[in-house]
Backbone as CSV, one residue per row, in Angstrom:
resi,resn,N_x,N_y,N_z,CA_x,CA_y,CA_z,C_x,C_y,C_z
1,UNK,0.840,-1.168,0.000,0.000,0.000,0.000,0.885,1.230,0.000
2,UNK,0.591,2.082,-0.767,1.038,3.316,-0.882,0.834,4.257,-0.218
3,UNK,1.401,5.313,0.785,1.393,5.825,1.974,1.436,7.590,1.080
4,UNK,0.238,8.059,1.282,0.679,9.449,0.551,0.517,10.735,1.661
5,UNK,1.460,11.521,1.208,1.032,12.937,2.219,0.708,13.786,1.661
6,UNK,0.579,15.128,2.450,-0.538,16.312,2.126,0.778,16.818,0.885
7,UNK,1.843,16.635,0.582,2.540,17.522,-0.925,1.903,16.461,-1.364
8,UNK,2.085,15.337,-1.712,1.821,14.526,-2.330,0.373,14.306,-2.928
9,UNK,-0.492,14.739,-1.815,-2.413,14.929,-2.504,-2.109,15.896,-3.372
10,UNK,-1.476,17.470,-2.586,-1.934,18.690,-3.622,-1.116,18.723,-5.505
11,UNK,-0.260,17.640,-5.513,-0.065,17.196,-6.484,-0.700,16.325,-7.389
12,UNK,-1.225,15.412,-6.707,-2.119,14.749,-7.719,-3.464,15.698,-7.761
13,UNK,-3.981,16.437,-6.650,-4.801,17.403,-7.145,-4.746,17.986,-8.007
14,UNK,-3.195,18.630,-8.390,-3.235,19.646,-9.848,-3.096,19.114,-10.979
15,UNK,-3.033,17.319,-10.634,-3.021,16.602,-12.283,-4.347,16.587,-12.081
16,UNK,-5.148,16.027,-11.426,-6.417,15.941,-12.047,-7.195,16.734,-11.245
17,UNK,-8.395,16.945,-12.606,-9.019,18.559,-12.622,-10.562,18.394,-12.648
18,UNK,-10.701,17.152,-12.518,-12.154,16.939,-12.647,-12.275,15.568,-11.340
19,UNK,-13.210,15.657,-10.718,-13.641,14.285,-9.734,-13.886,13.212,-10.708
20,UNK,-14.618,13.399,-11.814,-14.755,12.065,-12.765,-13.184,11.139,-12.814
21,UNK,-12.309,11.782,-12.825,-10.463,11.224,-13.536,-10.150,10.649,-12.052
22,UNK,-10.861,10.687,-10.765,-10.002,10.355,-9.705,-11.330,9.686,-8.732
23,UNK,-11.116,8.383,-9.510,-12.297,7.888,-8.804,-11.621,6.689,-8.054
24,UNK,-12.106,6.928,-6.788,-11.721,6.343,-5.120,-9.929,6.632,-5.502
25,UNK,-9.651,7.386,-6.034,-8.204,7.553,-5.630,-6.953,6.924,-6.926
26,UNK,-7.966,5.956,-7.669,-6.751,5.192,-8.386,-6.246,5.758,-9.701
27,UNK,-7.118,6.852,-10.169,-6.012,7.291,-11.602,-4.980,8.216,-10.769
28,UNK,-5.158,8.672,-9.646,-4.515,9.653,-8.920,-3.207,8.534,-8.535
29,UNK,-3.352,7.258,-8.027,-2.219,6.644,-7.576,-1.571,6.249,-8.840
30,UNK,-2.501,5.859,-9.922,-1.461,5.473,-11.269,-1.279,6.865,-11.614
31,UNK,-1.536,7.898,-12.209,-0.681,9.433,-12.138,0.602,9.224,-11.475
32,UNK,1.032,9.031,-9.872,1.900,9.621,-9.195,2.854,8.049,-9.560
33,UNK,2.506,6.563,-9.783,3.876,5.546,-10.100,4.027,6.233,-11.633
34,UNK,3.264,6.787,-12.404,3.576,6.884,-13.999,4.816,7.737,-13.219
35,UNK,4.694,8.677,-12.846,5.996,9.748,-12.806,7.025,8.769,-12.264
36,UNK,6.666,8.551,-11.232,7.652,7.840,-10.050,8.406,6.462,-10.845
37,UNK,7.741,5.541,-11.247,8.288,4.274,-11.676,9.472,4.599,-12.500
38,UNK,9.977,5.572,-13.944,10.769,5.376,-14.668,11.881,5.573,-13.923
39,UNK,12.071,6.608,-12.870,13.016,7.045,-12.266,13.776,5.914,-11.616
40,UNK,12.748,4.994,-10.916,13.087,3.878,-10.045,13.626,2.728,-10.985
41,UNK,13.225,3.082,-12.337,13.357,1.736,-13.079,15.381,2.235,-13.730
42,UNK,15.537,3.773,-13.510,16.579,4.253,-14.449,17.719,4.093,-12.971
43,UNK,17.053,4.081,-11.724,18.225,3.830,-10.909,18.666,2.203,-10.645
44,UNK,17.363,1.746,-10.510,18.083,0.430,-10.753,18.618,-0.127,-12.155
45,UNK,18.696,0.066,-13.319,19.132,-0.348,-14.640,20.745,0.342,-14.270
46,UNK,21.198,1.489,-13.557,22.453,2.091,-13.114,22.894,1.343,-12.445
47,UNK,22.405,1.132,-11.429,22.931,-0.192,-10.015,23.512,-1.431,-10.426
48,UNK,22.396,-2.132,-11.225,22.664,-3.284,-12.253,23.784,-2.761,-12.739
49,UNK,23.779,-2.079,-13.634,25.340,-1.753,-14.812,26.389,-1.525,-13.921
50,UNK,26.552,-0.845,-12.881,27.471,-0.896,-11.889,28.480,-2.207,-11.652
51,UNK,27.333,-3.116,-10.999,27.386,-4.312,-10.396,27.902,-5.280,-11.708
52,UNK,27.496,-4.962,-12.358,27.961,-5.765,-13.770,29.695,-5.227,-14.127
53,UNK,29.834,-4.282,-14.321,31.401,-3.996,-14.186,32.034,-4.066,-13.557
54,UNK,31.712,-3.748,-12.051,32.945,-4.010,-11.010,33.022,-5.613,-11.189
55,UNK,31.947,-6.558,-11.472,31.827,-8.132,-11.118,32.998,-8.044,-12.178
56,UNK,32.937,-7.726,-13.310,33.711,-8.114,-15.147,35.155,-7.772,-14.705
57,UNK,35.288,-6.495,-13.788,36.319,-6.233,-13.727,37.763,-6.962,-12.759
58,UNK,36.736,-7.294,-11.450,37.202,-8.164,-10.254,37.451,-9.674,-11.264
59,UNK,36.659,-10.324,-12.063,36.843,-11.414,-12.256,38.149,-11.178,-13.589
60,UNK,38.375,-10.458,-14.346,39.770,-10.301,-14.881,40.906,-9.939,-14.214
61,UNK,40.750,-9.123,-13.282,41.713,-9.210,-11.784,42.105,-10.279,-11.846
62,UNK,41.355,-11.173,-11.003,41.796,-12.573,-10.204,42.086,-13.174,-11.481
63,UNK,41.787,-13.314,-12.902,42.138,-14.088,-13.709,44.013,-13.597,-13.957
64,UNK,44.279,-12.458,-13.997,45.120,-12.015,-14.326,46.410,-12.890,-12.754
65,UNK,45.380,-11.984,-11.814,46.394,-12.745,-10.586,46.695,-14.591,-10.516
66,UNK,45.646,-15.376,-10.736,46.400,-16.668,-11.433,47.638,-16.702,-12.307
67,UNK,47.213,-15.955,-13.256,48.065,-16.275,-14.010,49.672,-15.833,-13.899
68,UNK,49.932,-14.576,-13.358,50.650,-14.203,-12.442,51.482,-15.281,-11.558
69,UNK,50.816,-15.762,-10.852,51.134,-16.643,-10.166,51.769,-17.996,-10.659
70,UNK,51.165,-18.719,-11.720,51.814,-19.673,-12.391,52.946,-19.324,-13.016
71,UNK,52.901,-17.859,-13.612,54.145,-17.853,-14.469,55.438,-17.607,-12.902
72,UNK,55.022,-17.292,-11.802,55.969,-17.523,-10.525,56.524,-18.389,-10.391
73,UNK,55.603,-19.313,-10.435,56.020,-21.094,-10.230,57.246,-21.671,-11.442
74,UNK,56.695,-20.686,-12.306,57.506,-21.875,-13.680,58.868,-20.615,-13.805
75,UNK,59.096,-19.543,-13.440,60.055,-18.816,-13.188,61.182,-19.681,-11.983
76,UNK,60.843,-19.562,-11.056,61.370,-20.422,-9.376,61.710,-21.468,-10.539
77,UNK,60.789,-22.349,-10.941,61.143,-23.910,-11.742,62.778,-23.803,-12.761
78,UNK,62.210,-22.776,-13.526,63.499,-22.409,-14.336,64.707,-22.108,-13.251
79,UNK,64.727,-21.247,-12.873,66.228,-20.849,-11.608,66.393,-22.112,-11.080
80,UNK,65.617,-22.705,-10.939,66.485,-24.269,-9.796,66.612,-25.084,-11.005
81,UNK,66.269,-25.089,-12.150,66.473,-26.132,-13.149,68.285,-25.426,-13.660
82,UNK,68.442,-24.447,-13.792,69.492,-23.655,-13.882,71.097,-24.234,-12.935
83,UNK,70.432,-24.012,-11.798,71.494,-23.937,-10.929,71.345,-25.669,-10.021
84,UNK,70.599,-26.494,-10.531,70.790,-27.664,-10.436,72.029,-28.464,-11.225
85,UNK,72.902,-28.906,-10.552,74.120,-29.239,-11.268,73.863,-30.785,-12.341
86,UNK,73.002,-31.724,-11.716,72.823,-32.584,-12.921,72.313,-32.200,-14.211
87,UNK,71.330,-31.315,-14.052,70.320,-30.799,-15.617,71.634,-30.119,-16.116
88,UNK,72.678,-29.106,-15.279,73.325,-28.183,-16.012,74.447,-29.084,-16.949
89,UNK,74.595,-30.121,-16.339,75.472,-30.833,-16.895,75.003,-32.041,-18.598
90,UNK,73.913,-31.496,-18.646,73.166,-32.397,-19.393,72.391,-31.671,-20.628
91,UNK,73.230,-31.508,-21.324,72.871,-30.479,-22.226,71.015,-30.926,-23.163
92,UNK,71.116,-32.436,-23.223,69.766,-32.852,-24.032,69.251,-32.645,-23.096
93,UNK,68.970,-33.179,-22.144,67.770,-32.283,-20.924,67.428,-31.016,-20.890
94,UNK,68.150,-30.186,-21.050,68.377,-29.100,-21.108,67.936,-28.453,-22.254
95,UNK,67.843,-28.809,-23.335,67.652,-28.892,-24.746,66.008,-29.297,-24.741
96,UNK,65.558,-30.130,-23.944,63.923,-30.128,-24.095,63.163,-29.746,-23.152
97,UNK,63.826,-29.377,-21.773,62.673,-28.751,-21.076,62.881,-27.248,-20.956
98,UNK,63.941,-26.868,-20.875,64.197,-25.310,-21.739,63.339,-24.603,-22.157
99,UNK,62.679,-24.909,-23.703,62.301,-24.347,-24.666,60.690,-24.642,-23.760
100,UNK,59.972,-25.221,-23.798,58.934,-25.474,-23.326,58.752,-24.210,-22.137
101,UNK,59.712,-24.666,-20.897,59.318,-23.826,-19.712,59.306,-22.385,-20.079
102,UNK,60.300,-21.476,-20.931,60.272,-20.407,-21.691,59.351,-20.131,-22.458
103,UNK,59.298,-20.931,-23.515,57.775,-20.529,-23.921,56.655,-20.542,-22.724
104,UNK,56.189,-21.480,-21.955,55.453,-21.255,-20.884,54.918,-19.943,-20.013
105,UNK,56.332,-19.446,-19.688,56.710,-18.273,-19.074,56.081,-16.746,-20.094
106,UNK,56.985,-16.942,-21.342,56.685,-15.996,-21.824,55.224,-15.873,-23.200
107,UNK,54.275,-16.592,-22.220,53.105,-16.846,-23.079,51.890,-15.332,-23.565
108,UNK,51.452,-15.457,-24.424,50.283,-14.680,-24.504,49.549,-14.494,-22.867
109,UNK,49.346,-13.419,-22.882,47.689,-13.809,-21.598,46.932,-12.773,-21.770
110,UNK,45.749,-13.677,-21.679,44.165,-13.327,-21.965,43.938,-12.318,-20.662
111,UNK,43.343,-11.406,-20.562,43.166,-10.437,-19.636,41.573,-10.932,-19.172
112,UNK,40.942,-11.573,-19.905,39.520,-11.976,-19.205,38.234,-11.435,-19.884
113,UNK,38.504,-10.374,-19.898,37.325,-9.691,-20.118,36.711,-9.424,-21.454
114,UNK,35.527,-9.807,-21.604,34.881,-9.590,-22.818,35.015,-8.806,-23.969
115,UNK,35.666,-8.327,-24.906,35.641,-7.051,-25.545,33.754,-6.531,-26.453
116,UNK,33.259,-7.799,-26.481,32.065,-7.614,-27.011,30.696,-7.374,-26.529
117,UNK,30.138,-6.185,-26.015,28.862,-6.328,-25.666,27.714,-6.491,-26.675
118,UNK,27.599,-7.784,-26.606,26.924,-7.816,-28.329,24.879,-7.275,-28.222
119,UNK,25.051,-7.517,-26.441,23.839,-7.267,-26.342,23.445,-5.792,-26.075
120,UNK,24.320,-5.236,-25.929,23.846,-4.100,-25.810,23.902,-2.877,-27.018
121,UNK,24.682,-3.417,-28.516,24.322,-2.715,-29.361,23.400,-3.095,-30.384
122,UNK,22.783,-4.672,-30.077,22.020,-5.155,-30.554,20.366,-4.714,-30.250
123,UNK,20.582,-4.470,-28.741,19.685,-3.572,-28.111,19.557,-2.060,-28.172
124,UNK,20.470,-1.225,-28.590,20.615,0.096,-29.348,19.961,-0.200,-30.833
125,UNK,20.448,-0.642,-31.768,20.773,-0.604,-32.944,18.865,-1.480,-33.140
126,UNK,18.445,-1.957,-32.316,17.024,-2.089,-32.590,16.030,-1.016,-31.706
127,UNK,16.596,0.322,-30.687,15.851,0.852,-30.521,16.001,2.195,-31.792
128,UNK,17.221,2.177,-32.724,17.529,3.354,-33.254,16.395,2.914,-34.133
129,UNK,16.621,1.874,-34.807,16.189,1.174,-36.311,14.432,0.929,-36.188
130,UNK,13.715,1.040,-35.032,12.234,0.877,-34.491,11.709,1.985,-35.641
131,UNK,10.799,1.664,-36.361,9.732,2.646,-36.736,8.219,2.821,-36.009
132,UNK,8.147,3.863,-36.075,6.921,4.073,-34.943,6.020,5.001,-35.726
């Protein structure tokens, strides 16, 4: 139930101008959500979009910080494979896990995050293109 006060009557009073338009009260309560609802609908569609980027953004973070982290592991791996005196002495060993752990190390990385919002110019590009 909708709780109204005295600004709130003398407003729907000055929308409607006749007793016929405000009968027991309800074009007067749909009058005051028509105004009220878009506002509520444009702060939450903001909130949402908010919540949607910081989430996109935190989850390429932590993707990034994995990955971070593995290339740690296989860095440490390389230095003790280095200064381990049997591998150093062993040039074909050396010769195949080498190239691998390096490439490993110095790999592409994906940052995470989407570059495509396909829905949201799909959702533009059909409110531009609407004939009315």
């Amino acid at each position: 139930m909708i709780a109204l006060t005295g600004n709130d009557m003398e407003t729907f009073s000055s929308m409607s101008t006749t007793s016929e338009t405000a009968v027991n009260g309800t074009s007067v309560i749909i009058a005051y959500l028509a105004q009220r609802i878009p506002k509520y609908i444009l702060i939450f569609v903001i909130v949402i979009w908010s919540l949607r980027i910081f989430v996109r953004n935190y989850l390429s973070s932590r993707h990034l910080a994995i990955d971070a982290s593995e290339r740690a592991i296989l860095i440490e791996t390389y230095l003790g494979l280095l200064k381990y005196p049997e591998i150093a002495g062993e040039p074909e060993l050396k010769k195949q896990l080498m190239p691998r752990l390096l490439e490993s190390i110095f790999r592409h990385s994906q940052d995470g995050i989407v570059k495509d919002d396909a829905f949201v110019s799909s959702m533009l590009e059909g409110l531009l293109n609407r004939k009315t």
